[in-house]
MARTI-200821 format. One line per field, with one value per residue (C-alpha): residue number from 0; chain; x, y, z. Coordinates in steps of 0.25 Angstrom, whole numbers, m for minus. Each point is the difference from the previous one (the first is absolute). Layout:
seq c(NUM, ...)
mol c(A, ...)
x c(X, ...)
y c(Y, ...)
z c(Z, ...)
This chain:
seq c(0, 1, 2, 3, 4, 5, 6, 7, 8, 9, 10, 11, 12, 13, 14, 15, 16, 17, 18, 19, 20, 21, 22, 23, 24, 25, 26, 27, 28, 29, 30, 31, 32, 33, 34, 35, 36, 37, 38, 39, 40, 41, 42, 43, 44, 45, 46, 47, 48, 49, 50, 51, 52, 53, 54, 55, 56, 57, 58, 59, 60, 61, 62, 63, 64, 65, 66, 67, 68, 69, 70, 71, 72, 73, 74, 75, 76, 77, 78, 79, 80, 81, 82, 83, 84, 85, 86, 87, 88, 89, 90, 91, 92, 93, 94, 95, 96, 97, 98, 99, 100, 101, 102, 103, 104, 105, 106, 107, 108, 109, 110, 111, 112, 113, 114, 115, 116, 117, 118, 119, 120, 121, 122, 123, 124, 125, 126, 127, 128, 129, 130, 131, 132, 133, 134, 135, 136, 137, 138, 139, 140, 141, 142, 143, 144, 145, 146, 147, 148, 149, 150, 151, 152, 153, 154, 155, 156, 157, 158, 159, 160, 161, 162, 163, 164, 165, 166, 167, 168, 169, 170, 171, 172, 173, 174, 175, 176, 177, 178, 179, 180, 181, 182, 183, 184, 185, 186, 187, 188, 189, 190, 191, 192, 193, 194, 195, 196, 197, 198, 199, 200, 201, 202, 203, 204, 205, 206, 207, 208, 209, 210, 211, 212, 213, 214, 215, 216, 217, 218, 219, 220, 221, 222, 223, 224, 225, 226, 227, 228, 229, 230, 231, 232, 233, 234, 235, 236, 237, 238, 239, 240, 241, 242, 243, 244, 245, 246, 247, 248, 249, 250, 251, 252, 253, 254, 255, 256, 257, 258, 259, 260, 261, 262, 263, 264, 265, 266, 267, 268, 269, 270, 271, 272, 273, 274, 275, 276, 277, 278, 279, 280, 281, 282, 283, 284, 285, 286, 287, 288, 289, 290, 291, 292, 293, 294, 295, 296, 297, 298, 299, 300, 301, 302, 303, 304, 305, 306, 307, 308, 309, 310, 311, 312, 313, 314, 315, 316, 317, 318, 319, 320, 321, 322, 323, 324, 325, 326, 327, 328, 329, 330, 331, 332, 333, 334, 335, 336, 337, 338, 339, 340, 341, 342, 343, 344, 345, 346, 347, 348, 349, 350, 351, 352, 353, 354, 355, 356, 357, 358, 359, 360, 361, 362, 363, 364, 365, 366, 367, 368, 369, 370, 371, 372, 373, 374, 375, 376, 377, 378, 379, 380, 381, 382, 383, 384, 385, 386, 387, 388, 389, 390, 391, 392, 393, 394, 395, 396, 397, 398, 399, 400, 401, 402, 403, 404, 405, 406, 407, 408, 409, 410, 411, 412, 413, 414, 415, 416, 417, 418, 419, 420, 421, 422, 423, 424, 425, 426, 427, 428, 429, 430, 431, 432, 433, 434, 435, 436, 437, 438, 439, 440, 441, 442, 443, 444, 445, 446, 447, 448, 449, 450, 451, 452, 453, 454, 455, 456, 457, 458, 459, 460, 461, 462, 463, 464, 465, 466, 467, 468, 469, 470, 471, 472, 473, 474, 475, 476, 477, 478, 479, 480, 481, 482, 483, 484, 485, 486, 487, 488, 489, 490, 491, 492, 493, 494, 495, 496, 497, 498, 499, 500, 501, 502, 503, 504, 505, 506, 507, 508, 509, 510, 511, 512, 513, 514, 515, 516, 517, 518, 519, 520, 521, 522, 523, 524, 525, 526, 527, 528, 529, 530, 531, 532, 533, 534, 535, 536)
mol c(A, A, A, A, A, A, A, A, A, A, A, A, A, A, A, A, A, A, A, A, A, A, A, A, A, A, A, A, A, A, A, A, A, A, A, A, A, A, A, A, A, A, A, A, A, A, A, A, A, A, A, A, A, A, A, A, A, A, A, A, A, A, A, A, A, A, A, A, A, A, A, A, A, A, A, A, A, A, A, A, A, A, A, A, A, A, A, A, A, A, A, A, A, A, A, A, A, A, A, A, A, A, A, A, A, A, A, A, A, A, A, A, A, A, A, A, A, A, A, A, A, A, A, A, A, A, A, A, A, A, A, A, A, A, A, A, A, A, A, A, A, A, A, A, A, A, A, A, A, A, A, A, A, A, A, A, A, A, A, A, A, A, A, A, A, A, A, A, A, A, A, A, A, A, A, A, A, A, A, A, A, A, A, A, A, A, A, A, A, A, A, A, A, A, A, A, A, A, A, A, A, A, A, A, A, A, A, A, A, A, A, A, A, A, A, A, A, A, A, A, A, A, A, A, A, A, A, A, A, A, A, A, A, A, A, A, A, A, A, A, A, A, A, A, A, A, A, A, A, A, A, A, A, A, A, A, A, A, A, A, A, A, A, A, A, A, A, A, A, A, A, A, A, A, A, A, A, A, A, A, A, A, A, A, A, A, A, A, A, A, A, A, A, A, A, A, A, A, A, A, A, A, A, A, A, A, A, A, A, A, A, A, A, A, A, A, A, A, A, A, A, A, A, A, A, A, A, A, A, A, A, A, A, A, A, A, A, A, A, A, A, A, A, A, A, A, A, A, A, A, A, A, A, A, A, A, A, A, A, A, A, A, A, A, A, A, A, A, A, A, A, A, A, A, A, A, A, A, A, A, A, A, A, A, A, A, A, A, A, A, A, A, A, A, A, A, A, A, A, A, A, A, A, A, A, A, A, A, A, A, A, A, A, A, A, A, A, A, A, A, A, A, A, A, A, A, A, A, A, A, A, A, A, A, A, A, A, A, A, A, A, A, A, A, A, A, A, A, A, A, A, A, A, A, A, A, A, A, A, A, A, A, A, A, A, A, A, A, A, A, A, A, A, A, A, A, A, A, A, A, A, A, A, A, A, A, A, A, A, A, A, A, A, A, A, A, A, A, A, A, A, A, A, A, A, A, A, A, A, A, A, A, A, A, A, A, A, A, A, A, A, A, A, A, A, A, A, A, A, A, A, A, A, A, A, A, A)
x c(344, 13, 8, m10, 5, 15, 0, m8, 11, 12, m6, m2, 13, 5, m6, 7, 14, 9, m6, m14, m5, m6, 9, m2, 0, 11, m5, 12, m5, m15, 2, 10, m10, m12, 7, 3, m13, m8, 12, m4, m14, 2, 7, m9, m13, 8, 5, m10, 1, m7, m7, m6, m3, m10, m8, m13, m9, m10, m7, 10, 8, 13, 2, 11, m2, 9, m2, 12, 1, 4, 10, m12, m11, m9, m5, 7, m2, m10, 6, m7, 10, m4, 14, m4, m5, 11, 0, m1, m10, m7, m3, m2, m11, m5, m2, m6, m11, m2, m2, m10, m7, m3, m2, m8, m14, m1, m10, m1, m12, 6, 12, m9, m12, 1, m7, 8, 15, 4, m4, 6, 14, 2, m4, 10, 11, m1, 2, 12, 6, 1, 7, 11, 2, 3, 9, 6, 3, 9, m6, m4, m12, 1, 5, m11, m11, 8, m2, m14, m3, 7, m9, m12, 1, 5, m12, m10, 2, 8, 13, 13, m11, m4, 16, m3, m13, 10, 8, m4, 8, m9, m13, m4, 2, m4, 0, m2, 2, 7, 10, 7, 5, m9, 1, m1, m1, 9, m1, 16, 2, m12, m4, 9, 1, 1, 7, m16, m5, m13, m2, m9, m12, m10, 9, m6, m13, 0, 6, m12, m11, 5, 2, m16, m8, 9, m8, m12, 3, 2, 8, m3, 0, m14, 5, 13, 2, 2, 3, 1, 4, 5, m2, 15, m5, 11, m8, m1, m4, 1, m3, 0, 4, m3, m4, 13, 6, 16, m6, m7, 3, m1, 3, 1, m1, 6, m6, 10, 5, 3, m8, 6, 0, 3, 13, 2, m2, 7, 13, 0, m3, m13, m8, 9, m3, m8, m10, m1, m4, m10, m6, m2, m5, m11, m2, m1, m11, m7, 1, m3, 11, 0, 15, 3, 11, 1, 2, 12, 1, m2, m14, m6, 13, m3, m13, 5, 10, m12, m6, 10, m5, m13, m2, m5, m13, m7, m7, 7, m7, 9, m5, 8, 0, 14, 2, 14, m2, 5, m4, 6, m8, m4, m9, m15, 0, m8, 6, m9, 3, m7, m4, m2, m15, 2, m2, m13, 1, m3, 2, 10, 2, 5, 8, m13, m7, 11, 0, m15, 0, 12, m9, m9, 10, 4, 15, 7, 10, m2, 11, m1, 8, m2, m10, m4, m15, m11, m8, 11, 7, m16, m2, 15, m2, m13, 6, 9, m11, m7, 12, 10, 13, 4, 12, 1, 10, m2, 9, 5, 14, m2, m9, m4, m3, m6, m13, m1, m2, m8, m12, 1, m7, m1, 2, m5, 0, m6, 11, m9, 3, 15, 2, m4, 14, 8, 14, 5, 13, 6, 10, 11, 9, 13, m2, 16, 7, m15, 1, m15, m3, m9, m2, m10, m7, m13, m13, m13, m6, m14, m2, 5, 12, 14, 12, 13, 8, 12, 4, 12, 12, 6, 14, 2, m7, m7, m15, 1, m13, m7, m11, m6, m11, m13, m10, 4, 5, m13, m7, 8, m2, m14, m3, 10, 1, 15, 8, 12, 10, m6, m1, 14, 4, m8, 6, 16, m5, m4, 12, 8, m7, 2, 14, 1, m8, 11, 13, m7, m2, m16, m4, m11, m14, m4, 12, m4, m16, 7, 8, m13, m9, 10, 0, m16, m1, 12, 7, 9, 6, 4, 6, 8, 6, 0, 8, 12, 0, m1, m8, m16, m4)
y c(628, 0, m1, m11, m9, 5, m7, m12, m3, 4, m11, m11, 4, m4, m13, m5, m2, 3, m10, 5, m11, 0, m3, m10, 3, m7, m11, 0, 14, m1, m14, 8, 13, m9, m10, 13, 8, m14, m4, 17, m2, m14, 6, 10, m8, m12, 14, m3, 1, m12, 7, m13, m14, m11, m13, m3, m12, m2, m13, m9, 10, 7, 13, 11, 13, 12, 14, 9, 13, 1, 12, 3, m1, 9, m10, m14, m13, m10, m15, m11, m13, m15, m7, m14, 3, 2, 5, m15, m4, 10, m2, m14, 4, 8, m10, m10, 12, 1, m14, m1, 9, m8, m13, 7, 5, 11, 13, 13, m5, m11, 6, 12, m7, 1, m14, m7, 6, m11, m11, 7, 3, m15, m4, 11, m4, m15, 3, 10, m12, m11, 11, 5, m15, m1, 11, m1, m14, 0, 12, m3, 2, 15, 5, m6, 6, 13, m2, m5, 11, 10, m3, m1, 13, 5, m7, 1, 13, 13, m5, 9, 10, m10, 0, 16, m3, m12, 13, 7, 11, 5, 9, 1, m7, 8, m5, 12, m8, m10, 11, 3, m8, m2, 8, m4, 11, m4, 3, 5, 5, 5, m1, m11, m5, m15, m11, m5, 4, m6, m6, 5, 9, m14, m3, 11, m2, m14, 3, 10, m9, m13, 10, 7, m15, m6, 12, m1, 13, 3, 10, m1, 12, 6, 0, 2, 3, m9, 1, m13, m5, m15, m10, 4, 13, 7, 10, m1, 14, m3, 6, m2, 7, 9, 7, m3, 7, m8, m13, m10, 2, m6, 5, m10, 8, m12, m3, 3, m14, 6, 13, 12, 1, 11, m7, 0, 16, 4, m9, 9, 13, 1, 3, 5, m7, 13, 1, m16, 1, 13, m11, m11, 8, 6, m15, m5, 11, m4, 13, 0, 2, 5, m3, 9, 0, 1, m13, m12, 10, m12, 1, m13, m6, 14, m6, m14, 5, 9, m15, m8, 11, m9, m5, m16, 2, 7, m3, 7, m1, 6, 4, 0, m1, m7, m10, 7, 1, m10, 0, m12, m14, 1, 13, 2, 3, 0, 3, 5, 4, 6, m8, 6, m2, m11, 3, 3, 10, m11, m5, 12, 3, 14, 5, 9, m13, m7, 11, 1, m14, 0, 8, m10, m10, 6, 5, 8, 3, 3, 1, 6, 0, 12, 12, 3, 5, 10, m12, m8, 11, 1, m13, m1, 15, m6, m12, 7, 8, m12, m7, m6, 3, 1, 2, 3, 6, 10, 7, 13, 6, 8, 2, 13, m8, m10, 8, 8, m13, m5, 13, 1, m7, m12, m5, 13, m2, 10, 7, m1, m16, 1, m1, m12, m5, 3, m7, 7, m7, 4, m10, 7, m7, 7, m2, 4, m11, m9, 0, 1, 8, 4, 14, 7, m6, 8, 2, 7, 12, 1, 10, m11, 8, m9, 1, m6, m5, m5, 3, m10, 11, m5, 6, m6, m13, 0, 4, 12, 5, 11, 3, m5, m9, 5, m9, m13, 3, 6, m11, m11, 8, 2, m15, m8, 9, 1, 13, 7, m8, m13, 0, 5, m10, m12, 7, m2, m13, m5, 9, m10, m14, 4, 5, m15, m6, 3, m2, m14, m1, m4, 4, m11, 3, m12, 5, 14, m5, m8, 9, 11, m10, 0, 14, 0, m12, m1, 13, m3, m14, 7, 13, m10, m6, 15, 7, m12, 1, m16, m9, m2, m13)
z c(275, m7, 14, 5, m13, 2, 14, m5, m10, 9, 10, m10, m5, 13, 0, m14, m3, m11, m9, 3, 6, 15, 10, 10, 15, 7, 6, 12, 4, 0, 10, 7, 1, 1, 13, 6, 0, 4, 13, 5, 0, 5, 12, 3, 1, 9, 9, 12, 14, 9, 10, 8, m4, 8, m4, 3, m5, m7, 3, m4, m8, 8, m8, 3, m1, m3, 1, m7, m6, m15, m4, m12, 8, 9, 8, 7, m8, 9, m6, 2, m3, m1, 8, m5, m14, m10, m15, m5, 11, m4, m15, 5, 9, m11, m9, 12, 0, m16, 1, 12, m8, m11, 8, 12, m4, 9, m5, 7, 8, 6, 6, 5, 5, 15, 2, m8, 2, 9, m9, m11, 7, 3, m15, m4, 11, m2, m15, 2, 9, m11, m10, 11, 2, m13, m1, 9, 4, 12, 8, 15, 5, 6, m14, m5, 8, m2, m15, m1, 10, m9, m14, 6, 5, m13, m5, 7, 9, m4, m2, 5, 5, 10, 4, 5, 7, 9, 4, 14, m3, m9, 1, m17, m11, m15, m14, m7, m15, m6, m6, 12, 13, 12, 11, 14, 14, 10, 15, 0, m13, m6, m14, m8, m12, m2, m10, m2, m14, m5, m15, m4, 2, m1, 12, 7, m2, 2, 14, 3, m7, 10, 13, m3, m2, 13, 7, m9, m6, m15, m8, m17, m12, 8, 13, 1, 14, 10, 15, 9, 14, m1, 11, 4, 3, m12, m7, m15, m10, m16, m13, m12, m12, m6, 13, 4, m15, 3, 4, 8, 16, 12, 14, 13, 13, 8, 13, 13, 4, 12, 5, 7, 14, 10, 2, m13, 0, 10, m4, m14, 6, m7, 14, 12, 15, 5, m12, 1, 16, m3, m12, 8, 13, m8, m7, 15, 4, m13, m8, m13, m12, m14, m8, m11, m10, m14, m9, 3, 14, 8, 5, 2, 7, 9, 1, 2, 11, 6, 3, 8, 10, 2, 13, m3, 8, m10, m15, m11, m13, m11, m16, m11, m16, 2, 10, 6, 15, 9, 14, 11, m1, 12, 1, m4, m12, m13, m13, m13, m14, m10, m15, m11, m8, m11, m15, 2, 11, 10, 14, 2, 15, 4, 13, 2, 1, 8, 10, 2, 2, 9, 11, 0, 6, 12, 0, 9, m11, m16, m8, m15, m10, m7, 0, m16, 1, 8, 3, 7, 8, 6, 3, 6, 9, 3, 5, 9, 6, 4, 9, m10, m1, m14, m9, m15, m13, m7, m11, 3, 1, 14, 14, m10, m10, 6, 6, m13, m7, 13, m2, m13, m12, m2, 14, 5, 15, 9, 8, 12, m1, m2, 15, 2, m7, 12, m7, m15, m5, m13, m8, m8, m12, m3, m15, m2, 10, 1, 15, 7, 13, 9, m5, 9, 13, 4, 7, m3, 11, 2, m11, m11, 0, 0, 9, m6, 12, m6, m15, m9, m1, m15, 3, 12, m1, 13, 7, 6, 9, m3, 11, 10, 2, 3, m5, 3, 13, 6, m6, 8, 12, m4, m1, 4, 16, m4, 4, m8, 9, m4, m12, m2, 8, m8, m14, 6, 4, m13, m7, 8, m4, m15, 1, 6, m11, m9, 8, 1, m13, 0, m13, m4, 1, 11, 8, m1, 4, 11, 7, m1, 4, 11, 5, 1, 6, 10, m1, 12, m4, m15, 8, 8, m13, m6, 11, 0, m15, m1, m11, 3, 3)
């Protein structure tokens, strides 16, 4: 105890000088020390690298967007940057929106209420108008709409987060809580995090609160839970604490402006011109297909490229829980969704109920978008049995896996009905690099047993084959009269139209639909353009 007073005095000792009072710090040195530490630490957090930089627009709103990698930071820094608003314009607009506030009586019922949002926009935009006038005197008339068009949605809508949904480059947008920035999944770069913090926890609640009555949803304190689809056909999940312990969140899963096509995955490697062919021959023949793949694996756009194979003569009927498959205008077709049962556990439609319901309208194609349940993969077999071609996803990670989970609880298939699937494609995401493939293309033999033809070699970044078809071929030969020769013959055929697809560079969907639509209807007159590599007209 002695030694521990001893040191205490030697240090205040030190602290005093010769006439025992305290001595001052130097106030030079402690500026100097001070300017220094801060000018480091300054340096380190401005040391970033840009890694790309695009605008897009919202509405009237030009935004640029940088991507760059900070030297303290695990992940790149997504920027979202308003080129006409400065700091001052800012703080302007700022006050323009306190004051609307006050002078506009606007309650959360009004700028939710789905019947009255027009009127309400217009009373809001009419009233923004006459403040930026008066702020801002000289401004032309495209500064003004840009303006009026930025308040109202800070106002009315979700503010800077409405800034991410204008961006096509990306696939999700989470606000996990107020305390930390909002991050947003991009197709290139993966998980980022953004310049976009929220005020406030209310702040996220209020965003969830407007999104559920836009879609006549709720989410309060006794349900806390919330999952919607809006009319833009972006998925929304929220949650409220304290099931969420760190905060409030929202998470957008953004609706594909543009969906994949085959053109599309044969440019990015995802699928290789062989695989493609076997796909669209057994799509041609009307096989049915299961696509399997474990989550983000790129299933539905599998599923989604699976149909630009559909010739336009027949009726495709497709079922989902979220609209996200797009087929060309011009087919057949009939799109369904799923809804929810009300807060009353009312009016609520399932796939099951779609699907049964389907049958009953006479198509040649069904399209489903996933398989959960016993009852739905009965109905779905059963419907294949009967005539129908029919295509589904399912979560597994392999062909292995797929059949396991297939014949065993809760979907519980009998194996004896496997065969009736005659396609099996597996999706694969490299979770390392984010790239998605084709990991495993197969069929199933009579006895329910599968037959992986081609496999994804992960070193070598390519589809390898494996075996030999069996299945599929006897069955084209079986009802389509073909022999081994034709069929080979048809398969470098169509090989040959897709490689040209992409040296073309048709990538949309009605384009893809158009030159299919093609093949099955004058197969000659496509060949002819084809074989001299020149552009389809």
């Amino acid at each position: 105890m002695a030694r521990k007073k001893r040191g205490r005095t030697k240090k205040r000792k030190k602290r005093t000088n010769s006439s025992g009072k305290k001595r001052k710090p130097s106030k030079k040195n402690k500026t100097v020390k001070y300017t220094r530490k801060t000018q480091t630490k300054s340096s380190k957090s401005d040391s970033k690298k840009l890694i790309k930089k695009y605008r897009i627009s919202s509405g009237d709103i030009p935004v640029i967007v940088k991507i760059s990698q900070k030297s303290e930071e695990f992940v790149p820094f997504y920027e979202v940057q308003l080129s006409s608003i400065s700091k001052t314009t800012g703080l302007i607009l700022e006050k323009i929106r306190e004051e609307l506030i006050d002078k506009v009586n606007l309650g959360i019922i009004d700028i939710t209420d789905t019947k009255r949002a027009n009127l309400v926009e217009g009373k809001f935009s009419e009233a923004t108008a006459v403040l930026v006038r008066k702020y801002f005197p000289n401004l032309d008339k495209k500064s003004e709409r840009f303006l009026v068009s930025y308040l109202v949605k800070k106002s009315l809508g979700m503010g800077d987060v409405e800034l991410l949904m204008s961006d096509n480059n990306l696939e999700e947008i989470a606000i996990n809580s107020s305390e930390e920035p909002i991050w947003v999944y991009h197709k290139e770069f993966g998980w980022l995090k953004t310049n976009i913090v929220l005020e406030n926890e209310e702040k996220a609640r209020h965003y969830a609160t407007m999104i559920g009555r836009k879609v006549n949803r709720q989410i309060t304190v006794l349900e806390p839970l919330m999952d919607a689809t809006l009319t833009t056909g972006d998925r929304v999940n929220a949650t409220l604490m304290p099931i969420s312990t760190r905060g409030n969140t929202i998470t957008i899963r953004k609706f594909a402006s543009k969906p994949w096509t085959i053109s599309d995955f044969i440019k990015v490697r995802a699928i290789s011109p062989q695989a493609a062919a076997l796909v669209w021959e057994c799509v041609h023949y009307e096989m049915s297909g299961i696509i399997a793949g474990g989550t983000a694996s790129g299933k539905t756009s599998m599923l989604n490229v699976l149909t630009n194979f559909f010739p336009p003569n027949q009726r495709i009927i497709s079922i989902e829980d979220t609209r996200e498959i797009q087929l060309p205008s011009f087919l057949h077709w009939i799109p369904m969704v799923t809804r929810l049962p009300n807060n009353e556990g009312k009016g609520g439609i399932t796939m099951l109920d779609l699907l049964v319901n389907s049958l009953r309208q006479r198509p040649d194609r069904i399209v489903v978008g996933e398989i959960r349940r016993k009852k739905e993969a009965e109905v779905l077999f059963e419907s294949i049995h009967t005539g129908h071609s029919v295509y589904a996803t399912i979560h597994a990670n392999n062909t292995k896996e797929t059949i396991t989970r297939l014949t065993n609880p809760p979907i519980d298939i009998p194996s004896s009905m496997l065969p009736a699937v005659s396609l099996l494609l597996v999706q694969y995401r490299n979770r390392r690099s984010g790239l998605r493939r084709t990991f495993e293309l197969s069929e199933i033999k009579e006895d329910g047993s599968p037959n992986v033809l081609m496999r994804y070699d992960v070193k070598d970044d390519i589809l390898k084959n494996k075996a030999k078809s069996k299945a599929i071929r006897e069955n084209l030969e079986l009802y389509t009269g073909a022999t081994q020769n034709s069929i080979n013959k048809e398969l470098k055929e169509k090989e040959k139209v897709l490689k040209w697809l992409v040296k073309q560079n048709i990538g949309d969907v009605d384009s893809v639909g158009r030159v299919m639509a093609e093949y099955y209807i004058n197969k000659s007159n496509l060949m002819k353009y084809v074989n001299k590599n020149k552009p389809f007209r």
